[in-house]
Structure formats: C-alpha cells, structure tokens
C-alpha positions as CSV (number, residue, x, y, z in Angstrom):
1,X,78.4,116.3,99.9
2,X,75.8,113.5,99.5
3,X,76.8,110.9,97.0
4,X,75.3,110.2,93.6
5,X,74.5,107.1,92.9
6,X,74.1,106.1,89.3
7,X,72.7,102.1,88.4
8,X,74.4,100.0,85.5
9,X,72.1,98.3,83.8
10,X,70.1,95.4,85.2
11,X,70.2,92.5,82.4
12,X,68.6,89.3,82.0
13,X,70.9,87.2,80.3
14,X,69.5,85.5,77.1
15,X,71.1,83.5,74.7
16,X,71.9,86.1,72.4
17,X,73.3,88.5,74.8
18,X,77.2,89.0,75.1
19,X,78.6,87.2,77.9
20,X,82.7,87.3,79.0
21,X,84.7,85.7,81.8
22,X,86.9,87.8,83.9
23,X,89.4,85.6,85.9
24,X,89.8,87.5,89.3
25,X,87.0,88.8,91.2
26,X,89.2,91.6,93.5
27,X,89.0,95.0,93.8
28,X,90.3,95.4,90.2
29,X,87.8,92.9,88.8
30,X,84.9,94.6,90.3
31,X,85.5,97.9,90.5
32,X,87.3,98.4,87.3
33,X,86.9,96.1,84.2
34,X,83.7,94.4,85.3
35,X,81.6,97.4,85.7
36,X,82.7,98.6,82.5
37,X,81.7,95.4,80.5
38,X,77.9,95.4,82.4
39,X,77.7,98.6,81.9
40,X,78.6,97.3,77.9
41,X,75.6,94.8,78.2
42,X,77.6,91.8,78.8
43,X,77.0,89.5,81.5
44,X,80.2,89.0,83.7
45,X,81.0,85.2,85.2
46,X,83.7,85.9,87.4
47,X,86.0,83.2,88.2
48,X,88.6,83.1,90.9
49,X,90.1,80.8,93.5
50,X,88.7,81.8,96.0
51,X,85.5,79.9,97.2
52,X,83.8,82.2,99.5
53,X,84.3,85.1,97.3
54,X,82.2,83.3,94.6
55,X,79.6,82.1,96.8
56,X,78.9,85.8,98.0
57,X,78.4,87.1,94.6
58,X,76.0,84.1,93.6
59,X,74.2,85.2,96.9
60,X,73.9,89.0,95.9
61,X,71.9,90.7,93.0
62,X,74.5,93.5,93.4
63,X,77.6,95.4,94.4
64,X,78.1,99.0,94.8
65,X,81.3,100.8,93.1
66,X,82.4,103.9,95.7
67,X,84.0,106.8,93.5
68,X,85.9,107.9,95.7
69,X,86.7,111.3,95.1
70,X,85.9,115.3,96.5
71,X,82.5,114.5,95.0
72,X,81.4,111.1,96.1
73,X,79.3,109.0,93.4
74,X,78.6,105.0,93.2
75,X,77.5,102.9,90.9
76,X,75.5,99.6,91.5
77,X,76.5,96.5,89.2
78,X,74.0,93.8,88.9
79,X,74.6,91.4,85.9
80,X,77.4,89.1,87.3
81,X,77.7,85.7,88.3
82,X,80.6,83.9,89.9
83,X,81.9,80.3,89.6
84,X,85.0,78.9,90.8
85,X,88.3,79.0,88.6
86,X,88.7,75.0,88.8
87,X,85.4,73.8,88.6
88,X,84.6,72.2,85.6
89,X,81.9,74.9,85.1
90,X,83.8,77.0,83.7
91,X,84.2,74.9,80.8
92,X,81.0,75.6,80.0
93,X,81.0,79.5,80.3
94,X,83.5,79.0,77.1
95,X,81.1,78.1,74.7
96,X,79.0,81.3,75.0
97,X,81.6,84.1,75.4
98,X,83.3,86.1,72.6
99,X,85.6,87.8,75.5
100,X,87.9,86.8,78.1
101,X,89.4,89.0,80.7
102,X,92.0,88.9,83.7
103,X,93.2,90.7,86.7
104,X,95.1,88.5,88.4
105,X,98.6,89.9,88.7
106,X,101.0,88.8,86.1
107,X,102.9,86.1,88.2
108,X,99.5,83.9,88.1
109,X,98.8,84.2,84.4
110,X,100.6,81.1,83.8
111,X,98.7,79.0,86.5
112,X,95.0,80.3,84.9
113,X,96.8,79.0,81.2
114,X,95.6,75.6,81.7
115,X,92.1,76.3,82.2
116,X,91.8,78.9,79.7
117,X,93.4,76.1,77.1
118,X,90.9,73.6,78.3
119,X,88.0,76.3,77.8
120,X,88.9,76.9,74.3
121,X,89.3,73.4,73.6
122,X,85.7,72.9,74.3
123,X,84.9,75.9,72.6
124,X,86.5,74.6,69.4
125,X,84.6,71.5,69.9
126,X,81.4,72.8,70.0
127,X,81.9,76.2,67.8
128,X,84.9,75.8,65.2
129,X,83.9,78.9,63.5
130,X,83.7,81.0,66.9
131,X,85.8,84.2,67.3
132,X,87.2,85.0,70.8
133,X,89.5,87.5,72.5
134,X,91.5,87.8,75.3
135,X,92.8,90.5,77.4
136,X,95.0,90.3,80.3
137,X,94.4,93.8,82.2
138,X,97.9,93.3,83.9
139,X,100.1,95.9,85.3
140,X,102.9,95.5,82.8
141,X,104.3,95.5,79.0
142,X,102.6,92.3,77.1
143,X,100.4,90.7,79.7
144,X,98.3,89.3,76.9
145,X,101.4,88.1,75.0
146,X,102.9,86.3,77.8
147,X,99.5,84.7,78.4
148,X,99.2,83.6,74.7
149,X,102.6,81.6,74.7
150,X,101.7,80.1,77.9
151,X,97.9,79.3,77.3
152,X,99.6,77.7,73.8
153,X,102.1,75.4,75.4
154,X,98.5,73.7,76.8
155,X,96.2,74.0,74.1
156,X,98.6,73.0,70.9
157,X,100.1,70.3,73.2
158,X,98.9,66.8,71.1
159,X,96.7,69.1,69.1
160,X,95.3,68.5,65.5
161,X,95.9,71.1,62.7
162,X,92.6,72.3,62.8
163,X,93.1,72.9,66.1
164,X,96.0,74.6,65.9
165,X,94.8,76.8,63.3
166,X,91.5,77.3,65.4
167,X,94.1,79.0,67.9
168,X,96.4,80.6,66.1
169,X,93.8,82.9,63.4
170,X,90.4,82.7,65.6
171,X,91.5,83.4,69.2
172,X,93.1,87.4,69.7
173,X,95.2,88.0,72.1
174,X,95.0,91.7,72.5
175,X,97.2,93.7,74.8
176,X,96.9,96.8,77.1
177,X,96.9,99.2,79.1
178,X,94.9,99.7,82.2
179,X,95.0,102.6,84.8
180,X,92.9,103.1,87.6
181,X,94.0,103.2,91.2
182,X,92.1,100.8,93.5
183,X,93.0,101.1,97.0
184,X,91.9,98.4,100.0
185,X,88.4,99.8,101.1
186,X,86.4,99.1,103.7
187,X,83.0,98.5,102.8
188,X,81.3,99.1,106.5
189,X,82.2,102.6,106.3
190,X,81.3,105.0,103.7
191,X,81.9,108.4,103.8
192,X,79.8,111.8,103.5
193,X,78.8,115.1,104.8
194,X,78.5,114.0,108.1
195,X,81.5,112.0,109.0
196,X,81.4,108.1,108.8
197,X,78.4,105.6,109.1
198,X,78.5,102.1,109.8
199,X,77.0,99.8,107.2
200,X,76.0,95.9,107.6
201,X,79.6,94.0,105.8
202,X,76.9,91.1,104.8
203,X,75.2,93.4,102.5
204,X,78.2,95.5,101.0
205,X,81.1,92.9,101.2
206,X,81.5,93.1,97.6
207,X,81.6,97.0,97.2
208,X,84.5,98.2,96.2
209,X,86.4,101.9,96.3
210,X,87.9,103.0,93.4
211,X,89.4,106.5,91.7
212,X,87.5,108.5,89.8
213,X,89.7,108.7,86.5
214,X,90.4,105.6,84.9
215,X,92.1,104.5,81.1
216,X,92.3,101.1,79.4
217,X,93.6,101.1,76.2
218,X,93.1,98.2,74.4
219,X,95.4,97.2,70.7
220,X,92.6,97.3,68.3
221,X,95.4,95.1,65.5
222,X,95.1,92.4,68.0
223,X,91.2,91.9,68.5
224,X,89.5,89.5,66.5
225,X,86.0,90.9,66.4
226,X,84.0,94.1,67.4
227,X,82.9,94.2,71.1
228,X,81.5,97.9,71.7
229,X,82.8,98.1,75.4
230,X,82.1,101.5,76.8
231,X,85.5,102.9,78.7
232,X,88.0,101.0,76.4
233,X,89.7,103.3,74.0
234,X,91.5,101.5,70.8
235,X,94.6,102.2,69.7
236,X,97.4,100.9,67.4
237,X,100.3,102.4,69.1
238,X,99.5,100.5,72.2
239,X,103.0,100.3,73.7
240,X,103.4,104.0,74.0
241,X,100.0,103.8,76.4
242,X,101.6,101.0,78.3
243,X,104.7,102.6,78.9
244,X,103.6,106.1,78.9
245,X,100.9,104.7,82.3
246,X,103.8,102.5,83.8
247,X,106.7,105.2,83.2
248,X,104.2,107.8,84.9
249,X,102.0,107.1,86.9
250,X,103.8,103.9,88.5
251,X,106.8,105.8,88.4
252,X,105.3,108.7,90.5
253,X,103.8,106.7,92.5
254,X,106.6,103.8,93.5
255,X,108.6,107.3,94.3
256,X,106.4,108.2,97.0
257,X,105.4,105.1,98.2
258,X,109.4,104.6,98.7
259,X,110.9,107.8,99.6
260,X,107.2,108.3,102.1
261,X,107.9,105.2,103.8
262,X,111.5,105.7,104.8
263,X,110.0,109.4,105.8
264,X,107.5,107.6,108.3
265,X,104.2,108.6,106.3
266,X,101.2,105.9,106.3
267,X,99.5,107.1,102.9
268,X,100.7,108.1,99.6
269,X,98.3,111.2,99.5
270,X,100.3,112.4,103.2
271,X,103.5,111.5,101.8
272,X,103.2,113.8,98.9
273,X,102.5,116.4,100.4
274,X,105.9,116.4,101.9
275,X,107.7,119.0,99.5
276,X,110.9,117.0,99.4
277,X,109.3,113.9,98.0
278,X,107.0,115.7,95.8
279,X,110.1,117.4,94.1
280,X,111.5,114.4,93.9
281,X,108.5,112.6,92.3
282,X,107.6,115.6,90.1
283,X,111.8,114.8,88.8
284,X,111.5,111.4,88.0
285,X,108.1,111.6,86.1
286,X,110.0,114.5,84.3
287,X,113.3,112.7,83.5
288,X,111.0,109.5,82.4
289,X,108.7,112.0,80.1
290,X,111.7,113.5,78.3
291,X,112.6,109.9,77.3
292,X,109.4,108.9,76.1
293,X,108.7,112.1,74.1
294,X,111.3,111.1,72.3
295,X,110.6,107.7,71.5
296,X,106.7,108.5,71.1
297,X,105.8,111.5,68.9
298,X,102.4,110.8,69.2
299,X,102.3,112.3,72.8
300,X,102.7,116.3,72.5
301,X,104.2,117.8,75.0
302,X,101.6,120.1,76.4
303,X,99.5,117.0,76.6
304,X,101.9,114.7,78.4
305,X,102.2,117.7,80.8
306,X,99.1,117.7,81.3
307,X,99.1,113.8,82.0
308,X,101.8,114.3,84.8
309,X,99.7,117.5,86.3
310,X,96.6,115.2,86.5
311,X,98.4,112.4,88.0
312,X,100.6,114.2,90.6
313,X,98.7,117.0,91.5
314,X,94.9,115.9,91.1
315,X,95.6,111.5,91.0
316,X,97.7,110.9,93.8
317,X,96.8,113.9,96.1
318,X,93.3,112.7,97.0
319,X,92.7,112.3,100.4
320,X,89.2,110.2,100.0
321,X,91.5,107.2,98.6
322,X,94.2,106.6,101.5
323,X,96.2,104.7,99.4
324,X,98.6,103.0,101.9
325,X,102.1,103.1,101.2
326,X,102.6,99.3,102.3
327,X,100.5,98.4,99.5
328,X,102.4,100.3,96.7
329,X,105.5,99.4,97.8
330,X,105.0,95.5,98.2
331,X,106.8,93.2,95.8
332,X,110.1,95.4,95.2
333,X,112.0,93.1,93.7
334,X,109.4,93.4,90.3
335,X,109.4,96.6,90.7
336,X,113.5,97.0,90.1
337,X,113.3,94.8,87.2
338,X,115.1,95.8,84.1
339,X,111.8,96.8,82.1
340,X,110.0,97.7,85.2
341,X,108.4,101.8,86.7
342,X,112.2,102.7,87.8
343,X,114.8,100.9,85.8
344,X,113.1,101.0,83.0
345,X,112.8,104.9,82.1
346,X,116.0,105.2,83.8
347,X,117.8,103.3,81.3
348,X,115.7,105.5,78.6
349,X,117.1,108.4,79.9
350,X,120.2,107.0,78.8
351,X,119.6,104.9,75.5
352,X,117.9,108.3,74.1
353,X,120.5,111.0,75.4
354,X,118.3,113.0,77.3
355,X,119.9,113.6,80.6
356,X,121.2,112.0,83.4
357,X,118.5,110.6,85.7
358,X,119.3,112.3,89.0
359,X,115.6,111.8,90.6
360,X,115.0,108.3,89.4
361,X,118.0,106.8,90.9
362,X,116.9,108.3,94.1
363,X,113.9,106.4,93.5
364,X,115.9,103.1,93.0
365,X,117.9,103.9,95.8
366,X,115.3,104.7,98.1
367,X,113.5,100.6,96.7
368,X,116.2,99.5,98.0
369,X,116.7,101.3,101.0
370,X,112.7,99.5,101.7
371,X,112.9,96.7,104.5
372,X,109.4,95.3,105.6
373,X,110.0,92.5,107.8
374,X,106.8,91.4,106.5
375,X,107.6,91.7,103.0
376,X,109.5,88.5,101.1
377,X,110.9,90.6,98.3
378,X,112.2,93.0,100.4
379,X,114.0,90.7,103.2
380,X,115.8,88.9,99.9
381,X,116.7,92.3,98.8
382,X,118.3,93.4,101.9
383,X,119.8,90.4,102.5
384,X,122.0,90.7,99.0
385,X,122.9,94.4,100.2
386,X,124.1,92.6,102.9
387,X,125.8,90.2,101.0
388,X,127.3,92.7,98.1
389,X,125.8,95.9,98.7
390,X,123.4,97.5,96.9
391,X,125.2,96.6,93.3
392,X,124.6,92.8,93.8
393,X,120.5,94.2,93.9
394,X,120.8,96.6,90.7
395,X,122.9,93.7,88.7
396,X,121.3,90.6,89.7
397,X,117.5,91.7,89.9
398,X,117.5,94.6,88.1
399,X,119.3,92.7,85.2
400,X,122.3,95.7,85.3
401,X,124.7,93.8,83.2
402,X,128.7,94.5,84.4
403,X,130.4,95.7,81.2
404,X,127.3,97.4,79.5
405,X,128.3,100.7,79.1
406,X,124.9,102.4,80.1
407,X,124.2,99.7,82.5
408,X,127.4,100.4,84.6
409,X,126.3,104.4,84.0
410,X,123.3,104.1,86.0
411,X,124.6,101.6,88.6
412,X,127.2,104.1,89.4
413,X,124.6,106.7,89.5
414,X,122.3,105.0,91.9
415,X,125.0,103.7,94.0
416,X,126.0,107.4,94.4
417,X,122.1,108.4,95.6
418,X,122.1,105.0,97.9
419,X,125.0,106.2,99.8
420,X,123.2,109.8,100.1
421,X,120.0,109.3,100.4
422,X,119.3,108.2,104.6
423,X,121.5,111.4,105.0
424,X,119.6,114.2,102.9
425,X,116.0,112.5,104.0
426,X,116.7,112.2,107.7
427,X,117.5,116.1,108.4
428,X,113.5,116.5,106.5
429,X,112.5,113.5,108.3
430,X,109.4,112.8,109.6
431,X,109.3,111.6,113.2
432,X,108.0,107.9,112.4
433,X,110.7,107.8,109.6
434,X,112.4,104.3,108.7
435,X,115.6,106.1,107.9
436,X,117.8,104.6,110.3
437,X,116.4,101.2,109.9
C-alpha cells in the first residue's frame, strides 16, 4: 500500500514562539519527542555530541518520520535546528526556552548536568522571573529526578540564595513515562507495494523509522507552567505509567530478545512467533500484571489486558519494524538490576503474594544465559558465572541480598530455571540457536 505522508507544520521562529532544547538528536529524538513538540509549535534546537549529526540537520529544511506499520505513513518535520552540546551556543538557547527535553540514555544524564546548570544560570541572569521545565524521556523510574540532583550539585555549587531559590521553586523537574519502539532504520530503503527502492542517504540521513503506537506520560504535579504539547498525556499517578510501560512492554520484550537469541532468531518479531517463547513472554507480562493490579487500582483489569494484547500480539509482532534482537538485549547487566524489566516485577510477585514467578525467572535465567562477545556487560556477566555461578550475577548486580527472605526465594527460583533452561529450549531449538554456547 502506498504511504501517506502527512507534513508538521512549517514554522518561522519568532520571538514569541515557544522554543525547547532536546539533548540527543537519535532516532528517539527525532522520531519520537521532537516531532511531537513541532508538531506543538515549538521550535526544537537539538543538541548532541556529535558534530556531524548537527551539521546535517543545520544543512536540511527537513526529515521524514517512517511509520512503520501494515499501513505505511510519514511525517515531514521542519522546525529544528541543531547545535553542538559543548558549544557555548547553547547557553544562549536557555534564555528563550520554557522546555528542556532528553533522550540520551540514563547513564549520560549526569555528563549533560553541567551544561544544563550553566544554561540555567544564564537564564537566571537574564530572566529571574522565568519558568522552565525539564523532562528526561529516559527508559527508567525517575529519570528527571536523578537529573535534578545531579544538575543541582552544579548549579547550587557557590550559589547565592536567590539563586538557589531561582532553582529550587522556578525550574520543574517533571518525570515520565515514554513508550514508543524505535528500531535502527535504514534510510536508503523505504518500503511499499512494490518491494524496496533505493533513495539518495544525503537527502534522507536524518529519517527515522518508528512504531506506530506511542505513549508519554508526563507528572502534571511536577511541571511548572502549561505547555500544550500534543501526544503528552498528564497524569498524577505517574509511577504506575512508568512501571506499568517498563513491567510490560520491556518485560515482554527483554523475554524474547533473550530466550530468541539463545533460540537462533535475528528479530524480535521472528522470535515471537516461536510458540515456546511467546508462551513464555505472554507468562511473564502476566505474572508482572498480577503484581501491579494490585499495587495500582487505577489500571482495571480488562484494560491492562488489553495493554498486554496490544503489546504482544499487535506491538511486538510487526514485521515492518525488524527489531533486532542484538539491540534489545545489549546492556544486560541494567537490565538485571534490582528495580529493572525482570527483577523488578519478579520481586513484586513476591512482596504482594501473588504467585510464584515461574516465567520471569526463565527470563532472568535466560539474561544470563546471553553471551555476545561483542557485548561488555555481557562478557563481565559471564565471567562472574564463571567465577560463582549464576548466584554471584543475581546477588551482586541484581542487588539479591543473602539473608532477605524474598530475595533468597527468587534466587533459588531462577537458579532452578538457569539449570533447566539450555535443556527444555534446545529440544525446540532453532538451528542457529546459541544454546550450547
């Protein structure tokens, strides 16, 4: 089917109009949050690292967003500048914003604290009276509050009381939730009725692929004035979001990434079609929902089962997004920490009495089965199997304290699913499979 291509709105930026500055000009950046805030009638100054990157979108008018789904749509996004994330520049981009934005990951938050301290201390200079949020659109519980105490240590650091009092009732730091899935995309290729056709990479090298569904919930308490951003719902339970997206979705989809690449598969949409690891998926986002119906009663649950239907059998299924399982599983040893898509509802499961958490500690198991050569986390983590099996992995990064009675309950549990797991997955296994690695 042809694709639809819609247009966000071509702005010329003006004094008046509403500008922000998104750190990180990826595929998230672009395809995700910056679209939406255009598409808001902001102007977007994105600021990264990386040189090139910014030069190419101060070369371009626009970039094309691929939705990629069975019906193919774009979107073209035209009011954006870039500048480099230690130029002094982006000082200056301060004093006109109201909103500041990341997708960086949440490791580098604390390197972009400095120049986000140095921004708003030129802001205060200049505009003492000025309001201004900041959201860091982090996989995660309490991106923004993580950044807040770091961007603080700079800012109040020899600071006057003014100052101080400038930071602490006129700058928000509002946390979130944020769920779209953005896979690597290649933007000489697009797709339609016809089979592939090659493009010119100068022209498209900013386009981006995203889903079609997306959610960013934003905490509403935490915001310190109005911004009217299309896409971003506000809420004042925003935890349950956060959780309810990382104890889901991520979940779901660190269970196939896992259990598809010790099967052989390349893409999470092939790997879950494999019965066995959709079963075993399908468990673990059920043992996680039981857990967080209970601690959440504002999720029903007719529409959390909805939620899990959308994700596993409409989200993670579609074939025009060839999410690669390499990419999803990257960076396990985050991914087993204690408050983390596998630990974490695990140990719910357990605080809340629900049930033992049969699938999720194959899903542990099978993280820590993972061993990419190419992957740091991964050779640490199977080097400490090596060291002191797989328990010296679940206490030491996954924060499994000896003696804590629910701790030690799951431990035992997933070092019963470790020792089973190569053996029920390699009589299903898939010819490339890693099980014997």
């Amino acid at each position: 089917m042809p694709e639809k291509t819609t247009t966000l709105p071509s702005l010329v930026s003006f004094p008046n109009m509403p500008n922000a500055i998104h750190f990180g000009a990826g595929n998230i950046g672009r395809g995700f949050i910056g679209p939406l805030l255009v598409d808001s009638g902001y102007h977007v100054t994105f600021a990264d690292v990386n040189e090139s990157l910014i030069d190419s979108l101060n070369t371009h008018d626009h970039y094309t967003v691929h939705i990629l789904s069975q019906r193919s749509s774009t979107a073209e996004v035209t009011d954006f500048s870039g500048v480099v994330s230690t130029s002094p520049d982006l000082l200056d981009k301060f004093l006109t914003t109201d909103l500041v934005t990341t997708s960086v990951g949440a490791q580098i938050l604390p390197k972009i604290a400095p120049t986000i301290a140095k921004g708003l201390k030129k802001l205060y200079q200049e505009r003492p009276d000025a309001l201004v949020d900041i959201i860091a659109c982090e996989n995660g519980v309490g991106a923004s509050e993580i950044l807040r105490k770091e961007v603080g240590k700079h800012f109040k650091k020899d600071a006057s009381t003014a100052e101080v009092e400038f930071f602490d009732k006129r700058v928000g730091f509002a946390n979130c939730s944020v769920d779209r899935i953005v896979p690597p995309f290649d933007p000489t290729k697009t797709i339609n009725g016809n089979g592939e056709r090659k493009r010119e990479l100068k022209d498209h090298e900013l386009d981006v692929g995203v889903e079609d569904f997306y959610e960013w919930v934003v905490d509403q308490d935490a915001l310190k004035t109005e911004h009217n951003i299309h896409g971003m719902k506000l809420a004042r339970d925003l935890l349950a979001y956060v959780e309810r997206k990382l104890f889901t979705l991520n979940t779901a989809h660190a269970t196939i990434a896992y259990l598809g690449w010790l099967k052989g598969y390349e893409t999470v949409n092939e790997a879950i079609e494999d019965k066995q690891i959709y079963d075993i998926a399908k468990g673990a986002v059920a043992e996680s929902g039981r857990a967080l119906l209970k601690k959440y009663t504002i999720f029903s649950k007719d529409e959390h089962e909805r939620y899990v239907n959308t994700i596993m059998d409409r989200r993670l299924k579609n074939p025009s997004l060839q999410d690669e399982i390499k990419r999803v599983c990257r960076a396990p040893r985050r991914k087993l920490g204690r408050n983390d898509r596998l630990i974490g509802p695990a140990m719910m499961d357990y605080e809340f009495g629900v049930g033992k958490p049969t699938n999720l500690a194959k899903s542990i198991a099978a993280a820590i089965w993972y061993s990419d050569e190419d992957d740091e986390d991964a050779v640490a983590i199977r080097n400490m199997v090596g060291e002191g099996g797989a328990e010296k992995v679940l206490r030491e990064v996954s924060g499994l304290k000896k003696g804590a009675n629910k701790a030690d309950e799951l431990v035992d549990h997933v070092l019963e699913a470790y020792g089973s797991l190569k053996n029920e997955l390699e009589s299903f296994r898939h010819p490339n499979g890693h099980v014997n690695g």
